[in-house]
PDB file with one MODEL, atoms N, CA, C and O in Angstrom:
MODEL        1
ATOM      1  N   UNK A   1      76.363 121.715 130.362  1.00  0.00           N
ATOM      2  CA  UNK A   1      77.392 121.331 129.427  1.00  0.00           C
ATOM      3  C   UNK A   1      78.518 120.670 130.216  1.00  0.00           C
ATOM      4  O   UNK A   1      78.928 121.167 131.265  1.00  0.00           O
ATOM      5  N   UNK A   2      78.945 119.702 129.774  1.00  0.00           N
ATOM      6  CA  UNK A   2      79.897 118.735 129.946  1.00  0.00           C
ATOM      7  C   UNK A   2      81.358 118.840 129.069  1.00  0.00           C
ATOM      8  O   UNK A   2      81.371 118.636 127.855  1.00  0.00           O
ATOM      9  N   UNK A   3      82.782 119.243 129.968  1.00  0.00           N
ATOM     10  CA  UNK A   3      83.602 119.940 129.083  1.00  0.00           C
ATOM     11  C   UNK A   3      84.773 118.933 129.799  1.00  0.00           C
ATOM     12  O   UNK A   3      84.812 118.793 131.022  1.00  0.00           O
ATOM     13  N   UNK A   4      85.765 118.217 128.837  1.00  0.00           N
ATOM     14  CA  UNK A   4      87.129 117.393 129.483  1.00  0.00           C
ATOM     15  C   UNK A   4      88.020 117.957 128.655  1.00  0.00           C
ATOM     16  O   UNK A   4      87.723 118.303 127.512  1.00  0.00           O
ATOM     17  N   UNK A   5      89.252 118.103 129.201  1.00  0.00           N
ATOM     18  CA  UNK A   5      90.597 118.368 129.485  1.00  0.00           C
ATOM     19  C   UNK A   5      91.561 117.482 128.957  1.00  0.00           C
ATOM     20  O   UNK A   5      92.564 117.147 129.586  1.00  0.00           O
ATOM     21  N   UNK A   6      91.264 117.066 127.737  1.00  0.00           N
ATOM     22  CA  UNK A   6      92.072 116.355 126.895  1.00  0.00           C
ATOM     23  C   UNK A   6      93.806 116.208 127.173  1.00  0.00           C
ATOM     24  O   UNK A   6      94.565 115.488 127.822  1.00  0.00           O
ATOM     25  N   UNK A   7      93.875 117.266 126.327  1.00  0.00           N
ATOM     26  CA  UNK A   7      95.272 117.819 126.456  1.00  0.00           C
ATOM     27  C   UNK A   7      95.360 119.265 125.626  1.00  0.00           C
ATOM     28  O   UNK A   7      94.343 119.817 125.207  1.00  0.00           O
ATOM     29  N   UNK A   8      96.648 119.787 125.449  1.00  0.00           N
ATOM     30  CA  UNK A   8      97.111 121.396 125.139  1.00  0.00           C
ATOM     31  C   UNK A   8      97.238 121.417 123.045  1.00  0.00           C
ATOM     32  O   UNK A   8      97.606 120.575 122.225  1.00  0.00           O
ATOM     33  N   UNK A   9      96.851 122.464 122.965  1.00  0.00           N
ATOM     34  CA  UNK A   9      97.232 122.461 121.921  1.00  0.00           C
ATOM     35  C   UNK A   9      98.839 122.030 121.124  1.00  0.00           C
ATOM     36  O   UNK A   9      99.089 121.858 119.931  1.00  0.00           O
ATOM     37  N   UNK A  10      99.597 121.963 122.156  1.00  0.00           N
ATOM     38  CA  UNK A  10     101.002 121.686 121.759  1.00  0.00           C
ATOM     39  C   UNK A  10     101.041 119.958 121.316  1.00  0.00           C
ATOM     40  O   UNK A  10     101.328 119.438 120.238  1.00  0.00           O
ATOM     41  N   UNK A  11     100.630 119.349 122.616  1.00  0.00           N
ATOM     42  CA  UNK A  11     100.166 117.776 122.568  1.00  0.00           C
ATOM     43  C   UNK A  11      99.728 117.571 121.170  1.00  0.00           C
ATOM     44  O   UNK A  11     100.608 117.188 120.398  1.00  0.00           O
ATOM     45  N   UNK A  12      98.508 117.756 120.681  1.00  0.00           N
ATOM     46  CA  UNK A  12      97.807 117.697 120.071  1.00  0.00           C
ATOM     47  C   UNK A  12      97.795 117.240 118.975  1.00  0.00           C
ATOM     48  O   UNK A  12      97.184 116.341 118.396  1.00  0.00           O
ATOM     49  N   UNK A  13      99.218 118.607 118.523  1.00  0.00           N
ATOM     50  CA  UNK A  13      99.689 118.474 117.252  1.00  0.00           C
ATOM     51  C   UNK A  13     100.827 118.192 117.099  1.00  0.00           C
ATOM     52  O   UNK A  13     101.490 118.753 116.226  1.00  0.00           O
ATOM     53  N   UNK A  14     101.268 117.391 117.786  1.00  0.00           N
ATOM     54  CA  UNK A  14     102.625 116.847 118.346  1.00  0.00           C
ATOM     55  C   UNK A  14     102.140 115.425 117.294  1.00  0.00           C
ATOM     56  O   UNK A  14     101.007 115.076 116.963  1.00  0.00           O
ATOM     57  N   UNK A  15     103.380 114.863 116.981  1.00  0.00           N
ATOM     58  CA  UNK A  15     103.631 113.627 116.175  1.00  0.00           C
ATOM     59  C   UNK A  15     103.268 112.304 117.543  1.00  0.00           C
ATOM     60  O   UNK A  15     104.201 112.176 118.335  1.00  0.00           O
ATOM     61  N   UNK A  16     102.332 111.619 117.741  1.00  0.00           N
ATOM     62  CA  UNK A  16     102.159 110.645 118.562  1.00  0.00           C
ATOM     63  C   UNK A  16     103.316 109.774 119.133  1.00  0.00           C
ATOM     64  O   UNK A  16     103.552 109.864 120.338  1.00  0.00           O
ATOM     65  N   UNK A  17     103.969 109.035 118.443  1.00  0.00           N
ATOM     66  CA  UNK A  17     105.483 108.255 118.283  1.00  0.00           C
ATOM     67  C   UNK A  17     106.122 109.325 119.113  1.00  0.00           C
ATOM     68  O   UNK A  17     106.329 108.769 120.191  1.00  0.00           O
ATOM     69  N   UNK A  18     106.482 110.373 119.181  1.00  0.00           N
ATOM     70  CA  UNK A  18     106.917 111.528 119.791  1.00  0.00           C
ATOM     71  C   UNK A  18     106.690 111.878 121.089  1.00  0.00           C
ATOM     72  O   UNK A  18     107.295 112.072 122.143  1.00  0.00           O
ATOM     73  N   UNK A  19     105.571 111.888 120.612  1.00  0.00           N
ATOM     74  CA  UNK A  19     104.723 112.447 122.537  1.00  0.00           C
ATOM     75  C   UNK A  19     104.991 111.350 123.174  1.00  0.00           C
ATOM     76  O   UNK A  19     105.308 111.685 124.316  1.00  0.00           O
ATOM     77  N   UNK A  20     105.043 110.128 123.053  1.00  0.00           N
ATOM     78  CA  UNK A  20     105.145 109.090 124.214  1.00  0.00           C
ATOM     79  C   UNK A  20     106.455 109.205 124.361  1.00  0.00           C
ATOM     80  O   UNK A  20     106.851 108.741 125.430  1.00  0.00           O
ATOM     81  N   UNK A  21     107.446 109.751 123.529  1.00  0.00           N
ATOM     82  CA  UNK A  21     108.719 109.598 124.317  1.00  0.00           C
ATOM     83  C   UNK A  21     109.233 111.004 124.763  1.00  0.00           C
ATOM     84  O   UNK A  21     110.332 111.200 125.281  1.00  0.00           O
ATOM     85  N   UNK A  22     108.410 111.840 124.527  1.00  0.00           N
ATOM     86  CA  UNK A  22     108.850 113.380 125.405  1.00  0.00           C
ATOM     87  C   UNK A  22     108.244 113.390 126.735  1.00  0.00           C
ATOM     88  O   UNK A  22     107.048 113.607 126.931  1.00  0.00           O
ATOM     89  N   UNK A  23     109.294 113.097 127.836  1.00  0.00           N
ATOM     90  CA  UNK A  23     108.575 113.098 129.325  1.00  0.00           C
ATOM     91  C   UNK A  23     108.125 114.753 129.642  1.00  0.00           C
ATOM     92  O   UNK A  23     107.403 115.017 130.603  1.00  0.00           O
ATOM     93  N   UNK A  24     108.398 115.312 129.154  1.00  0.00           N
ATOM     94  CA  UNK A  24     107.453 116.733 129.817  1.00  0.00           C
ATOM     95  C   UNK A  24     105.939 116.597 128.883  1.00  0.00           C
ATOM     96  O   UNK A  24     104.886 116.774 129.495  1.00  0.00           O
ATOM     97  N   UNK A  25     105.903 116.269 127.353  1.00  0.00           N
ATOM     98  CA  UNK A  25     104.916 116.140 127.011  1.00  0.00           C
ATOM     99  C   UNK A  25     103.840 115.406 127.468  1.00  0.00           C
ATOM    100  O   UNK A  25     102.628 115.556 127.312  1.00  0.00           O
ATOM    101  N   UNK A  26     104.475 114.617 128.039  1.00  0.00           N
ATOM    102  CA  UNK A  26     103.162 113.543 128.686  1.00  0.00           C
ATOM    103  C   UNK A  26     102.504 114.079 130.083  1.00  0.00           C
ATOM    104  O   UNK A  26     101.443 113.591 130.473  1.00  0.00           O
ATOM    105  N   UNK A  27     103.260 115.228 130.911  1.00  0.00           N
ATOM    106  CA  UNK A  27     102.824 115.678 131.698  1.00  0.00           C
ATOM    107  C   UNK A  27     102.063 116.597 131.301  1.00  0.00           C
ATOM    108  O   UNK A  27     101.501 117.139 132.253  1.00  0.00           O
ATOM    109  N   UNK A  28     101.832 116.954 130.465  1.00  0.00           N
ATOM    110  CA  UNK A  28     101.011 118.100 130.135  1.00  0.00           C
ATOM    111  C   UNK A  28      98.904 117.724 129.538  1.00  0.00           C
ATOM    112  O   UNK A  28      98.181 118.460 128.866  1.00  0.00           O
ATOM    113  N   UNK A  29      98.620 116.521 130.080  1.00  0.00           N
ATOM    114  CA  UNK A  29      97.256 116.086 129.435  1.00  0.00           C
ATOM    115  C   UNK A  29      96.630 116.114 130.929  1.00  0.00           C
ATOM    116  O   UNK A  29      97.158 115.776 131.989  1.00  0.00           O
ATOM    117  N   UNK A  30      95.442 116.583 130.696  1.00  0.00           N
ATOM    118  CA  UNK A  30      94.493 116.799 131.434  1.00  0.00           C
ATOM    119  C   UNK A  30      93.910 115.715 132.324  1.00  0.00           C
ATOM    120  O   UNK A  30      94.164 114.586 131.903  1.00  0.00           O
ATOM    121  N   UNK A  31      93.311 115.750 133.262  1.00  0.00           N
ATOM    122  CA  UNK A  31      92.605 114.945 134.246  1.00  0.00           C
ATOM    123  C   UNK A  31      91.308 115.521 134.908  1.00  0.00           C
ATOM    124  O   UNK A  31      91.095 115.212 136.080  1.00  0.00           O
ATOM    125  N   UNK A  32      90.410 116.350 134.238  1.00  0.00           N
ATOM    126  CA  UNK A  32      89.250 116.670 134.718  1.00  0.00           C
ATOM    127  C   UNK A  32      88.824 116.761 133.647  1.00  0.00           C
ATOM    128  O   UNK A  32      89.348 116.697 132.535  1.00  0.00           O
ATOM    129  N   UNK A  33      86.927 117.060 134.298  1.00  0.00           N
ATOM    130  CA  UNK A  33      85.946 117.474 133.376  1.00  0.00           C
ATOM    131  C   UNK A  33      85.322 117.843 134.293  1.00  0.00           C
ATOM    132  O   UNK A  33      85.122 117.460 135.446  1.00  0.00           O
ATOM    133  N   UNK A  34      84.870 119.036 133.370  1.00  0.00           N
ATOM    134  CA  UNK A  34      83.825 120.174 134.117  1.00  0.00           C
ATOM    135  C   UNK A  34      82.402 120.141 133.709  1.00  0.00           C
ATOM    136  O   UNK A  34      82.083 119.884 132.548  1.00  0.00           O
ATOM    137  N   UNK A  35      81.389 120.440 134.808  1.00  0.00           N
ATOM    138  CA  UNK A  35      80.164 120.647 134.737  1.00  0.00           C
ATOM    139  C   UNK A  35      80.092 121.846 134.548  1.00  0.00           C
ATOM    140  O   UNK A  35      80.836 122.542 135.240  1.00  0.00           O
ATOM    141  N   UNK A  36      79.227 122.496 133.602  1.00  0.00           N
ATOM    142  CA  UNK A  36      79.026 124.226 133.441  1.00  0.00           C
ATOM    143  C   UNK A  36      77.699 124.357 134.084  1.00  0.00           C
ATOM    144  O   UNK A  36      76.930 123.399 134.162  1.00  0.00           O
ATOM    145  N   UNK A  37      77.413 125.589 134.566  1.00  0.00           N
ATOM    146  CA  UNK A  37      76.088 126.309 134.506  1.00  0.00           C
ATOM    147  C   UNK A  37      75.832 127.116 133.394  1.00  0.00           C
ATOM    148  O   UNK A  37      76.103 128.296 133.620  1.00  0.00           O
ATOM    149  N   UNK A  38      75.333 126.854 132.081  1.00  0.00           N
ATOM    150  CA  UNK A  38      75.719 127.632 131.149  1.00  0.00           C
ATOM    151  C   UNK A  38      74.854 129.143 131.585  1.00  0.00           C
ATOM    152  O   UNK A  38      75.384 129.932 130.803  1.00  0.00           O
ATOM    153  N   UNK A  39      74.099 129.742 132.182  1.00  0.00           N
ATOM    154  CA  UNK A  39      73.683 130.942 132.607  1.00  0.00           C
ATOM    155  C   UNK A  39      74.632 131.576 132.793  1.00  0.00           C
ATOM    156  O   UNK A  39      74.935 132.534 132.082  1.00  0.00           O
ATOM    157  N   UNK A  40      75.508 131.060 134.087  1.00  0.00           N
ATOM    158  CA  UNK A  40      76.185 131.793 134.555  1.00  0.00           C
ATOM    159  C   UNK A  40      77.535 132.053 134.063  1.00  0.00           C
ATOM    160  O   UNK A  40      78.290 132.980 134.357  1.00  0.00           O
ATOM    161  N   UNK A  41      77.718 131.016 133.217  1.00  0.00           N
ATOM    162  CA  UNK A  41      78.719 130.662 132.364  1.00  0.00           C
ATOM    163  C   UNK A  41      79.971 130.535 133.532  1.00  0.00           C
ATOM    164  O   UNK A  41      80.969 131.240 133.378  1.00  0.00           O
ATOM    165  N   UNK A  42      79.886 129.696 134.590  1.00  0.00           N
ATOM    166  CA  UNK A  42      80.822 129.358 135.927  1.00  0.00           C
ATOM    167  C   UNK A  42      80.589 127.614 135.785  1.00  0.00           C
ATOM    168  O   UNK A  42      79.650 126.965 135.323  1.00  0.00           O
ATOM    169  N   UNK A  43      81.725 127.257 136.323  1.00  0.00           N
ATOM    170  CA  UNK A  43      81.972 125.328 136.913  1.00  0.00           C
ATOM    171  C   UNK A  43      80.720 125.526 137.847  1.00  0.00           C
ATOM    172  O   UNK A  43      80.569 126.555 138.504  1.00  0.00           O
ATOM    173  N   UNK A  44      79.737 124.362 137.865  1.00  0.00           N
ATOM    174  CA  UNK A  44      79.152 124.009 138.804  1.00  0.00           C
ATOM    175  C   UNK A  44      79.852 122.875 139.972  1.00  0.00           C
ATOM    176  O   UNK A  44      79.787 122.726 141.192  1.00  0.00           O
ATOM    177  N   UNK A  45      80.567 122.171 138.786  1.00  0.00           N
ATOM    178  CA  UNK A  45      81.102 120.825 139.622  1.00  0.00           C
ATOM    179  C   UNK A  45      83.024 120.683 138.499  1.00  0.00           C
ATOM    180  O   UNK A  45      83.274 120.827 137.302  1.00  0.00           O
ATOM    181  N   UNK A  46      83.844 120.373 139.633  1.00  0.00           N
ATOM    182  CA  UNK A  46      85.240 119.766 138.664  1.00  0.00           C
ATOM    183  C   UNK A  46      85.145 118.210 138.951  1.00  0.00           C
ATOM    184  O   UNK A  46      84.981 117.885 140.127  1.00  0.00           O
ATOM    185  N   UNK A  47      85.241 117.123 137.897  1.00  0.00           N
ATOM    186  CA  UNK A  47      85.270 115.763 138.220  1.00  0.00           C
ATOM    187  C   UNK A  47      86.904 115.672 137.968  1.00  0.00           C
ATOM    188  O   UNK A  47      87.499 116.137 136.995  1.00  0.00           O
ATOM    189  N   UNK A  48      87.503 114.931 139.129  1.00  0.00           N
ATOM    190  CA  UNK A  48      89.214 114.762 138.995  1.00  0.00           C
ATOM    191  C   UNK A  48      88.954 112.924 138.002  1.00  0.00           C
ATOM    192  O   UNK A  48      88.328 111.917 138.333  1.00  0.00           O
ATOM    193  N   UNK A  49      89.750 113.242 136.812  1.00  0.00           N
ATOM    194  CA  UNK A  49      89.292 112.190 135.984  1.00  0.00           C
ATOM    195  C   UNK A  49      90.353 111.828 135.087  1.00  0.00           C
ATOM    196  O   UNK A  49      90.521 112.118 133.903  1.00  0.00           O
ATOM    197  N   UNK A  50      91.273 110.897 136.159  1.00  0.00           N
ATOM    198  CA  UNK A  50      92.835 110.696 135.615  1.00  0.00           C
ATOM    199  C   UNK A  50      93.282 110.281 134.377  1.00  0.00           C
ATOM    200  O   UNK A  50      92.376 109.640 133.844  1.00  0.00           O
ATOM    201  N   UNK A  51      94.079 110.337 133.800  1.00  0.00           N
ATOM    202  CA  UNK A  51      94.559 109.660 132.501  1.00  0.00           C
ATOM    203  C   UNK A  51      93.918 110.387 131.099  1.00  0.00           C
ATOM    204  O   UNK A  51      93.767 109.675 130.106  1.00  0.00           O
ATOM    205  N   UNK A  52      93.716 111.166 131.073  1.00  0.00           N
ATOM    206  CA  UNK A  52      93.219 112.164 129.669  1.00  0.00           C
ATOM    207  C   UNK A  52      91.995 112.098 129.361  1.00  0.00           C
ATOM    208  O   UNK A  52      91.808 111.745 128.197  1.00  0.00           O
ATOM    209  N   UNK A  53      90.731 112.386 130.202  1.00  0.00           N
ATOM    210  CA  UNK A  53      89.146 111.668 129.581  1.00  0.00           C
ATOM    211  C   UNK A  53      89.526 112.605 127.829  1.00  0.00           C
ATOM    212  O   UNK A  53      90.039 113.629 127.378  1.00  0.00           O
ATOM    213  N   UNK A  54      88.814 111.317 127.407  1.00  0.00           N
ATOM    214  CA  UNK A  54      88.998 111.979 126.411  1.00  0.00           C
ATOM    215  C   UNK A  54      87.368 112.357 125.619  1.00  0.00           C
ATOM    216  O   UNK A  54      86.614 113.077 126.275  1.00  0.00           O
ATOM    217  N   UNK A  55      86.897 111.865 124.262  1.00  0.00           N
ATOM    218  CA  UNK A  55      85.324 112.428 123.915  1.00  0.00           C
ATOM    219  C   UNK A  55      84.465 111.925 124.957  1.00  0.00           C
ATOM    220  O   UNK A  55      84.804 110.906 125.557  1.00  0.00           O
ATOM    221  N   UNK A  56      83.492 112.464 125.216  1.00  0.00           N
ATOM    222  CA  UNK A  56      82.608 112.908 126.366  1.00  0.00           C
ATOM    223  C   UNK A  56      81.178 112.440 125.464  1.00  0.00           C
ATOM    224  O   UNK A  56      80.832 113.199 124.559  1.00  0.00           O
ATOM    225  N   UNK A  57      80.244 111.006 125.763  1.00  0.00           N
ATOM    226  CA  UNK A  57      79.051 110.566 125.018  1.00  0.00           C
ATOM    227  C   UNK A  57      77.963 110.415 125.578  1.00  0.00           C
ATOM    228  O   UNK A  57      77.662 109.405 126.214  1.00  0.00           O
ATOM    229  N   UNK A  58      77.054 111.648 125.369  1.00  0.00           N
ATOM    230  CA  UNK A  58      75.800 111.633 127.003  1.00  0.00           C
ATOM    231  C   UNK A  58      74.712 110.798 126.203  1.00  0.00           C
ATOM    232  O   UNK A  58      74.452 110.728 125.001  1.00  0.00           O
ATOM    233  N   UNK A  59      74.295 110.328 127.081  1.00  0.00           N
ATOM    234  CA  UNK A  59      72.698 109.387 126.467  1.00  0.00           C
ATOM    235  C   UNK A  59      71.649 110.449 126.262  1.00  0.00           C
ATOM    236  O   UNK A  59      71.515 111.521 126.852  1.00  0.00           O
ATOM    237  N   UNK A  60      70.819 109.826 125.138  1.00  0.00           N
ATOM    238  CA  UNK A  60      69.884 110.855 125.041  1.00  0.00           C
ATOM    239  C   UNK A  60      68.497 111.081 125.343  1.00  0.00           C
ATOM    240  O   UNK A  60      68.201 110.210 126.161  1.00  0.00           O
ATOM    241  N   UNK A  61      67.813 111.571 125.181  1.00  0.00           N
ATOM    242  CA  UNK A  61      66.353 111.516 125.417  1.00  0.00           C
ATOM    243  C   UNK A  61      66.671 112.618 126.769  1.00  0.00           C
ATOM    244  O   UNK A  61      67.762 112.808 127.307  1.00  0.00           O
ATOM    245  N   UNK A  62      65.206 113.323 127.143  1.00  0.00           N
ATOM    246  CA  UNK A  62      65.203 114.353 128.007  1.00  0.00           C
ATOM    247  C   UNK A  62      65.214 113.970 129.589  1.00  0.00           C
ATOM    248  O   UNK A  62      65.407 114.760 130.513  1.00  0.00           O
ATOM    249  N   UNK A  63      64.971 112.628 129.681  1.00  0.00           N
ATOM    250  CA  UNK A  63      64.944 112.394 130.774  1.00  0.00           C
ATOM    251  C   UNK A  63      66.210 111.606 131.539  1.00  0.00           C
ATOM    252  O   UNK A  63      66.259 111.012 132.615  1.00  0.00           O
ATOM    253  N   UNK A  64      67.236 111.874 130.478  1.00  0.00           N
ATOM    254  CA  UNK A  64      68.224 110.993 130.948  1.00  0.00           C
ATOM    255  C   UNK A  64      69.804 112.116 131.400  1.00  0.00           C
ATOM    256  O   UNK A  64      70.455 112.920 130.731  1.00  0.00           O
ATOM    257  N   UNK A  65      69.889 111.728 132.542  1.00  0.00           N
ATOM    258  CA  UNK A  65      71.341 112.823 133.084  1.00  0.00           C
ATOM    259  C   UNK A  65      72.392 112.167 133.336  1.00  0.00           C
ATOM    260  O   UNK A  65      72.892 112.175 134.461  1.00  0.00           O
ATOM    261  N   UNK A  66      73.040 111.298 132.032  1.00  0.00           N
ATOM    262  CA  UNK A  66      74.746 110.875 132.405  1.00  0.00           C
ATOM    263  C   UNK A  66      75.164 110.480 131.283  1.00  0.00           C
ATOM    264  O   UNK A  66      74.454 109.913 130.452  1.00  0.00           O
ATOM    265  N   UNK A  67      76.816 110.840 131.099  1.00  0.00           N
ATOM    266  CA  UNK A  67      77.444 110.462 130.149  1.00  0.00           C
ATOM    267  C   UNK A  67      78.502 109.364 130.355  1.00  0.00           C
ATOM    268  O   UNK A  67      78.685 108.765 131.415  1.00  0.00           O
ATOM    269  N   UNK A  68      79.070 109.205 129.388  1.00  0.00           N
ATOM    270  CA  UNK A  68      80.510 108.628 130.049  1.00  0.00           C
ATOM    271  C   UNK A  68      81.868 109.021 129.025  1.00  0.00           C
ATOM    272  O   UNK A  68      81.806 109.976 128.251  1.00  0.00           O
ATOM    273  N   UNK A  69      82.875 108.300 129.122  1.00  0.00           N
ATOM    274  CA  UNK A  69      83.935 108.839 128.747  1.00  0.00           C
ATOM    275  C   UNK A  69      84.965 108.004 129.019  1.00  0.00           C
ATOM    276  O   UNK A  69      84.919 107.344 130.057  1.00  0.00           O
ATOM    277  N   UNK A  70      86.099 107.886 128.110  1.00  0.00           N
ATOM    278  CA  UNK A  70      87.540 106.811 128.225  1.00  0.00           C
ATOM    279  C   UNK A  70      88.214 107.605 128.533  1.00  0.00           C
ATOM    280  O   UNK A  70      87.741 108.733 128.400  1.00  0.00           O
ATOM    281  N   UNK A  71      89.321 107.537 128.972  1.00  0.00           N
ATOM    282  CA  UNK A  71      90.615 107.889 129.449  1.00  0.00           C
ATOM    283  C   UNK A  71      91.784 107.500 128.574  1.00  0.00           C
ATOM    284  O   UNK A  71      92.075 106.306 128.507  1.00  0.00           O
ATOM    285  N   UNK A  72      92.388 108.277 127.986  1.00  0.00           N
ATOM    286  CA  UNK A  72      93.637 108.073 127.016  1.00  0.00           C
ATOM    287  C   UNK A  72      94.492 107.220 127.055  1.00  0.00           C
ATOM    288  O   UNK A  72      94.637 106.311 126.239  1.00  0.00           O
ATOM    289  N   UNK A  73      95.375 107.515 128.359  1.00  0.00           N
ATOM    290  CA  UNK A  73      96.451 106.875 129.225  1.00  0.00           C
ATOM    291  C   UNK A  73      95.704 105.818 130.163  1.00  0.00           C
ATOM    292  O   UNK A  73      96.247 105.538 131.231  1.00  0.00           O
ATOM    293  N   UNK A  74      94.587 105.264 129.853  1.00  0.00           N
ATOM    294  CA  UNK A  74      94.210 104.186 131.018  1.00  0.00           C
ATOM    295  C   UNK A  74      93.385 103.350 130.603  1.00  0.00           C
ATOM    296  O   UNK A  74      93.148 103.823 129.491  1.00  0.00           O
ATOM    297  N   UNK A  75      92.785 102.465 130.684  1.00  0.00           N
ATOM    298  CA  UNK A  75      91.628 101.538 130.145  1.00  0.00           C
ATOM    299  C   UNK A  75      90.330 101.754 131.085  1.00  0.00           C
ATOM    300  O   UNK A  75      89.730 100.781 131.542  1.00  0.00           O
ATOM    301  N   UNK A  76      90.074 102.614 131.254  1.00  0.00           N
ATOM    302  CA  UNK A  76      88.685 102.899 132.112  1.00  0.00           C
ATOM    303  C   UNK A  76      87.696 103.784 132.042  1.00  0.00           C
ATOM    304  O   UNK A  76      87.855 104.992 132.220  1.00  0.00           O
ATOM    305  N   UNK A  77      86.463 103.154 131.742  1.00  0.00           N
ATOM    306  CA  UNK A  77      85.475 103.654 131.459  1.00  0.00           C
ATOM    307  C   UNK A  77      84.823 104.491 132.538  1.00  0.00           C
ATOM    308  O   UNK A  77      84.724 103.949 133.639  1.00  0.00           O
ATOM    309  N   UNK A  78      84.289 105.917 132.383  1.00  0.00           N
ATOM    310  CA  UNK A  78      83.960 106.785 133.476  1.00  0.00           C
ATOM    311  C   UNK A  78      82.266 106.754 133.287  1.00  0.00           C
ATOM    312  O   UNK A  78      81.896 106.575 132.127  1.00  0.00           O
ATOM    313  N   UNK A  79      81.337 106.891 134.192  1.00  0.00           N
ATOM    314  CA  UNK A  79      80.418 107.644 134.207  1.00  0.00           C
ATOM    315  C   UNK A  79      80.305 108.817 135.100  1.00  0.00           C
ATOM    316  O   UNK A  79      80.890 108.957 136.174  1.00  0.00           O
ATOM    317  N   UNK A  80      79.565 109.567 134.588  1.00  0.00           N
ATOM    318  CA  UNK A  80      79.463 110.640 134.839  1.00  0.00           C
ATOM    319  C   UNK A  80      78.134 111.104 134.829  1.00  0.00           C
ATOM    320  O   UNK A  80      77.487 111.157 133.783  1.00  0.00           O
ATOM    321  N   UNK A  81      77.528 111.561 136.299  1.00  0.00           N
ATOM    322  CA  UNK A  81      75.880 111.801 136.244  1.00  0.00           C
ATOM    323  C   UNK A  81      75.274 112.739 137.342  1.00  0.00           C
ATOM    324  O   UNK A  81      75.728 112.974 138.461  1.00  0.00           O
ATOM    325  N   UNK A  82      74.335 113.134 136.852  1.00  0.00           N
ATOM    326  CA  UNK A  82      74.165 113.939 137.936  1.00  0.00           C
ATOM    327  C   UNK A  82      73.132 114.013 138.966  1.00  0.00           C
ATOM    328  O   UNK A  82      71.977 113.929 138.547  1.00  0.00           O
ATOM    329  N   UNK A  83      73.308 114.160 140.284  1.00  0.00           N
ATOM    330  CA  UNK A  83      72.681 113.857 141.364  1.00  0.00           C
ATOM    331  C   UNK A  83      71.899 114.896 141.901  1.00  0.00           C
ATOM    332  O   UNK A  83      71.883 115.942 141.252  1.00  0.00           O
ATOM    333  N   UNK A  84      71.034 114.821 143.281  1.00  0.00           N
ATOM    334  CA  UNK A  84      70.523 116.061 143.811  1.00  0.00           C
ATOM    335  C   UNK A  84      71.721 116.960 144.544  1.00  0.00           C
ATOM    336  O   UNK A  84      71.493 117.898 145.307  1.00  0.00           O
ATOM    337  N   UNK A  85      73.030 116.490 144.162  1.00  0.00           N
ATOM    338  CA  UNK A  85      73.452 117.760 144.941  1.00  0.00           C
ATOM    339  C   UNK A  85      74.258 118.452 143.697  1.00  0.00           C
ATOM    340  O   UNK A  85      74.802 119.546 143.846  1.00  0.00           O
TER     341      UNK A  85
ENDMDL
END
């Protein structure tokens, strides 16, 4: 499972027009996404993934291991995949 760090529930439900002009609010949005082991229910991997990744869209079919993801605050497209380590 593939999990990003949007932002806080406070953000969230914060009036938009608003949040861009509250400077502590804007510090408060996330910059990772986590790989789970769901067994163990522990991070396998933290990806540092600046600017708010925001929905998380994995390709499908069984043989395929990567997603990707936008960034809120940035114009950049992430992939995200997984390797032998």
């Amino acid at each position: 499972m593939l999990t990003s760090s949007f932002t806080g529930w406070s953000n969230y439900m914060m009036d938009f027009g608003q949040m861009l002009q509250d400077a502590e609010a804007m510090k408060r949005f996330g910059n990772t996404m986590v790989l789970w082991d769901l067994h163990s229910r522990k991070p396998k991997k933290v990806f540092d993934v600046p600017g708010a990744p925001l929905e998380i869209r994995c390709a499908w079919g069984s043989n395929n291991n990567y997603c990707f993801t936008t960034t809120a605050l940035t114009s950049k497209l992430w992939l995200i995949y997984e390797d032998k380590r």
